[in-house]
C-alpha positions in Angstrom: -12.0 -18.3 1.2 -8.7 -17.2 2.7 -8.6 -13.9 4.1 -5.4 -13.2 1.8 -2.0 -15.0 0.7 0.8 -13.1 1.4 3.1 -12.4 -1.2 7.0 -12.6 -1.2 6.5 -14.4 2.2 9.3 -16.1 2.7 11.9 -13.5 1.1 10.1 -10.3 3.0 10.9 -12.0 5.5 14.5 -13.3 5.2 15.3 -9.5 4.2 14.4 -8.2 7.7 17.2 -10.8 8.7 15.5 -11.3 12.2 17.2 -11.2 16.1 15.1 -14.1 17.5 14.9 -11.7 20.6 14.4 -8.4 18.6 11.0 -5.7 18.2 9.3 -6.0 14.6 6.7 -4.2 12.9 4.1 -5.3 10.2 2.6 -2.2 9.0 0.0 -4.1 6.6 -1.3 -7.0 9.0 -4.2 -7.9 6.7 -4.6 -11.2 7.3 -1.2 -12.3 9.3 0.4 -13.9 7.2 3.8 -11.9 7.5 3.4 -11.6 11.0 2.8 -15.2 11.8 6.0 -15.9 9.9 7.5 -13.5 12.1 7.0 -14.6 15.1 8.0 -18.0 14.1 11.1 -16.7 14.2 10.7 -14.9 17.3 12.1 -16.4 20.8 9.9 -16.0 24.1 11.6 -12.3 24.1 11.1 -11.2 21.0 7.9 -8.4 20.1 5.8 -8.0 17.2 3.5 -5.3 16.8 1.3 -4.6 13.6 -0.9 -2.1 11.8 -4.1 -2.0 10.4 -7.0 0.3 10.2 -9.5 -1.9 8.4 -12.2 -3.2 11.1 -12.2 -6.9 8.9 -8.6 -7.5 9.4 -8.7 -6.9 13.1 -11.0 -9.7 13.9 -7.9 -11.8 12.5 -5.8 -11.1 15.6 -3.2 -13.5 17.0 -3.4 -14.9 20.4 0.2 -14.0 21.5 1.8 -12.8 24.1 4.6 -11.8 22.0 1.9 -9.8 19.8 -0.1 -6.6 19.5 -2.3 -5.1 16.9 -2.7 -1.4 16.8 -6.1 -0.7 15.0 -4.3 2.4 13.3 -3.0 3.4 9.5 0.4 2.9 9.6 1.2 6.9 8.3 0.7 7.4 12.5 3.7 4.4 13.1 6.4 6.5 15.3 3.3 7.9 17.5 1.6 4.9 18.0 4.6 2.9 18.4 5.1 6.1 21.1 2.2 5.1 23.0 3.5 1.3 23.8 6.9 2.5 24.6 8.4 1.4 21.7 11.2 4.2 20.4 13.1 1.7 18.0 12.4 -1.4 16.5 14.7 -3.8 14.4 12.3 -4.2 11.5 9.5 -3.4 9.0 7.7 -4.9 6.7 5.1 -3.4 4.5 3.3 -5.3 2.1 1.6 -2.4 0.1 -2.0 -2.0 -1.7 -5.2 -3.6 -1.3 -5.8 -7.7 0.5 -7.5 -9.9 -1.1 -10.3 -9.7 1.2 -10.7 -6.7 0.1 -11.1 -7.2 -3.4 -13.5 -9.7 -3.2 -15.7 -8.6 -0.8 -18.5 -7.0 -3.5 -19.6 -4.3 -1.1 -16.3 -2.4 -0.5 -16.4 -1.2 -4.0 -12.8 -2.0 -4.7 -13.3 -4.4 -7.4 -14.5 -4.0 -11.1 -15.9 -7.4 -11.1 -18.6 -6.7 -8.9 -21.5 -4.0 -8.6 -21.7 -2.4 -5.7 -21.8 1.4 -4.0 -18.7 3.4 -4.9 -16.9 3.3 -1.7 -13.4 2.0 -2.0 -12.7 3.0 1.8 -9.7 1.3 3.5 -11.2 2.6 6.8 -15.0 2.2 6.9 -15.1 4.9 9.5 -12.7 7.4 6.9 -14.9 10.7 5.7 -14.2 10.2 1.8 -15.4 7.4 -0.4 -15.3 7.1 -4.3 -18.9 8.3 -4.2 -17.4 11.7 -3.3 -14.9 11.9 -5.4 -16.5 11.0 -8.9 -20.0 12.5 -8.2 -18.0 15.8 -6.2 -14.5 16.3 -7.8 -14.1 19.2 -10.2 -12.9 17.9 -13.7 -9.5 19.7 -13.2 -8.8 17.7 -10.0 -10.4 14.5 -11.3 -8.4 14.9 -14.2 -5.2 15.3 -12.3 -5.8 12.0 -10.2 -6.6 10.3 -13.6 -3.2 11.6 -14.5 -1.1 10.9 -11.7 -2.4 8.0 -10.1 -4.3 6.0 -12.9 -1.8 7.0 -15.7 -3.9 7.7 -18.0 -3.3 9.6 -20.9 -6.5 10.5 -21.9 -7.3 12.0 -18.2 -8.8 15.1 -19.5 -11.3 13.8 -21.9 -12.3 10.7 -19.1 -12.8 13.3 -16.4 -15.1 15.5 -18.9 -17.1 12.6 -19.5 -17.3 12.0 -15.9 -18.9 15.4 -15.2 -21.3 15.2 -18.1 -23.1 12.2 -17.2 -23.3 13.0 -13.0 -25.0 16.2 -14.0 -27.5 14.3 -15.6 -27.8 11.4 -12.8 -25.4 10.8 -9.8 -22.9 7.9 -10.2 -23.6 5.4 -7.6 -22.1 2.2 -8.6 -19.1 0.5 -9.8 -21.1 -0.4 -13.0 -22.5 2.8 -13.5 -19.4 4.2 -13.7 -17.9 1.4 -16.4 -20.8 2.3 -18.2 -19.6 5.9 -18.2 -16.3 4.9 -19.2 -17.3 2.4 -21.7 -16.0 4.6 -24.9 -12.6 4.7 -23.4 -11.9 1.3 -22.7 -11.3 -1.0 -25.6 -12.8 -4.4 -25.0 -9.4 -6.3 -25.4 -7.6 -4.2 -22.8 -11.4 -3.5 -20.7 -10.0 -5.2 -17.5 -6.6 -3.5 -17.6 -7.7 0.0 -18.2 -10.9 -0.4 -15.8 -8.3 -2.0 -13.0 -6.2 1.6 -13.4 -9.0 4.2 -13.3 -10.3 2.2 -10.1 -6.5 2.4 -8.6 -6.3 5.9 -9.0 -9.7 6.6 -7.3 -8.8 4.5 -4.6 -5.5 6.1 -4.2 -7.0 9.5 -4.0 -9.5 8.5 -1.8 -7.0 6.6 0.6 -4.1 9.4 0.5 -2.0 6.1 -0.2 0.8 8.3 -1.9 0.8 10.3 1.1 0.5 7.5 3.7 3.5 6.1 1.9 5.8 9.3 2.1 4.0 9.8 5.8 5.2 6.4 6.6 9.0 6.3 4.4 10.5 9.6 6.2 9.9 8.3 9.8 11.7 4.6 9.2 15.3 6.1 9.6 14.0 7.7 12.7 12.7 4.6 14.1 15.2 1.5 13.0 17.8 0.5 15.1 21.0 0.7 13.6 21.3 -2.0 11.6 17.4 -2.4 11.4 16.0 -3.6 8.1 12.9 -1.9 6.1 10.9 -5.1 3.9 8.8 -3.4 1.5 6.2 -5.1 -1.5 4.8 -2.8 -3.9 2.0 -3.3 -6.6 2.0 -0.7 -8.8 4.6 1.8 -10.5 3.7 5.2 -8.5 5.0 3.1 -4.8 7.7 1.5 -6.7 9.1 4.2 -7.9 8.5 6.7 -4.0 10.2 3.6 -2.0 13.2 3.3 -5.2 13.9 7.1 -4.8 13.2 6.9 -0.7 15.8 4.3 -0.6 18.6 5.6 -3.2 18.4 9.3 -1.8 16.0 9.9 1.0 13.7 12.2 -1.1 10.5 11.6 -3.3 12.0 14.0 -5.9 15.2 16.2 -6.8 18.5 14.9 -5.7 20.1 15.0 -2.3 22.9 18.5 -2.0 26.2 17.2 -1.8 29.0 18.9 0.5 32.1 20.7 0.2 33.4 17.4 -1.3 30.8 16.1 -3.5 29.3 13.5 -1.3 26.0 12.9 -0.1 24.5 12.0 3.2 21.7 9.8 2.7 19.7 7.8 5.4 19.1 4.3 3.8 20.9 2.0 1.8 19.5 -0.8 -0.1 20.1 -4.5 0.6 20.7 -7.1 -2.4 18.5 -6.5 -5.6 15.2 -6.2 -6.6 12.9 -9.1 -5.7 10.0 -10.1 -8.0 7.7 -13.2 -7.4 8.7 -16.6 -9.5 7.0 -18.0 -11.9 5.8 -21.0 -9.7 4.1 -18.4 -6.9 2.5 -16.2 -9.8 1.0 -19.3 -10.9 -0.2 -20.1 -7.5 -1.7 -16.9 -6.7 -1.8 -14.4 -9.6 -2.1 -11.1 -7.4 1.8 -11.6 -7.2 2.2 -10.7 -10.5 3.2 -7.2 -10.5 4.7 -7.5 -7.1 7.9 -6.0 -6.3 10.3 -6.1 -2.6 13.1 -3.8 -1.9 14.9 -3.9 0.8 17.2 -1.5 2.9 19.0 -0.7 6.1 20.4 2.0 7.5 23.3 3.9 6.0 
């Protein structure tokens, strides 16, 4: 089985509009697909280095001189980048969410096709699993993640139900918990709504929201001028963080303007938005709800 099929390969690619002798980082290496595109377009000069914390992507490493993986999460990018004496690079790419690999590996927990421990852990080594956060989270704050991350309106009464049943027996399994949930999720829509309460426990027990904003604030510091950011989103909740990064340099309010009404923003986007085509959905239908913006600096 491949490891995963990168998504929007060929135009996350073409937006970081690559210097054949220039320094580029993929912040979601996964299974290398981005970066091996990369470096084909990389002369004997040119760098790549790429991110990723999960233990199963690092055994996909590339034997090249021109590459390094940093076994890291990517929220630590400006530091780590630090380390290999790399102050500014002349692009980005992050291709957002969870691999493939991931969701088909029964045992991570990240699917609702399969049952196996709650877990959902990007990092194996990381402190918090879904375990802990259905079977430990009060019902205020699972309601809130429900809210927030899963979108679901009916947060409050899901996370009640959540804290009944674990007081009678802990939730260990991905099954156990759709069999919690079972009143709330209408069989015609069951994979849908199962597919967003899982997001928003992995979310929460990832801190992707964070790791994105982490991530988003230190680009401008890092790009050269005329560097390009590449980013593929998933779900509405990134879309929307890298939109609002891009337009104003916030996550929310609007930028203060001076004495003369402008603004001062650090990014600027690059063409329009980028959705897959009909022929790659049909090919690979993870790509589906894919989305690519792309900016440089202002």
């Amino acid at each position: 089985m491949e490891y995963h099929k990168p998504v929007l390969l060929k135009e996350s690619v073409d937006g970081l509009n690559i210097k054949p002798d220039g320094i580029y980082v993929d912040v979601t290496f996964g299974g290398g697909g981005h970066s091996k595109e990369i470096l084909s377009r990389l002369n004997e000069k040119g760098k790549l280095f790429a991110f990723d914390q999960d233990e199963d992507a690092q055994r996909n490493i590339i034997e090249d001189d021109r590459f390094t993986l940093i076994p890291q999460n990517f929220r630590f990018i400006k530091r780590y980048l630090r380390f290999y004496g790399i102050k500014k690079v002349d692009g980005i790419l992050a291709d957002l969410g969870v691999s493939s690999h991931q969701f088909d590996e029964a045992e991570r927990g990240f699917s609702t096709r399969f049952d196996a421990e709650l877990d959902m852990r990007m990092n194996k080594e990381g402190e918090l699993s879904a375990y802990e956060v259905v079977n430990n989270y009060d019902e205020e704050k699972l309601s809130t993640i429900l809210f927030q991350y899963s979108e679901m309106r009916n947060a409050r009464a899901i996370a009640k139900k959540i804290v009944e049943a674990r007081s009678e027996k802990k939730i260990k399994t991905s099954f156990e918990l759709k069999q919690v949930l079972s009143e709330f999720v209408p069989k015609a829509v069951e994979h849908k709504v199962l597919a967003q309460i899982f997001q928003g426990i992995r979310i929460e027990v990832n801190q992707e929201i964070e790791v994105l904003k982490d991530f988003l604030l230190q680009v401008p510091e890092i790009l050269n001028e005329g560097g390009r950011l590449s980013v593929i989103s998933y779900h509405s909740l990134e879309d929307r963080l890298v939109k609002r990064f891009i337009r104003s340099g916030l996550f929310e309010g609007e930028p203060e303007k001076d004495f003369y009404g402008n603004i001062t923003v650090p990014m600027k986007k690059v063409g329009k938005l980028i959705v897959p085509g009909f022929s790659e959905i049909k090919e690979n239908n993870r790509a589906r709800s894919a989305k690519l913006r792309i900016a440089t600096l202002a």
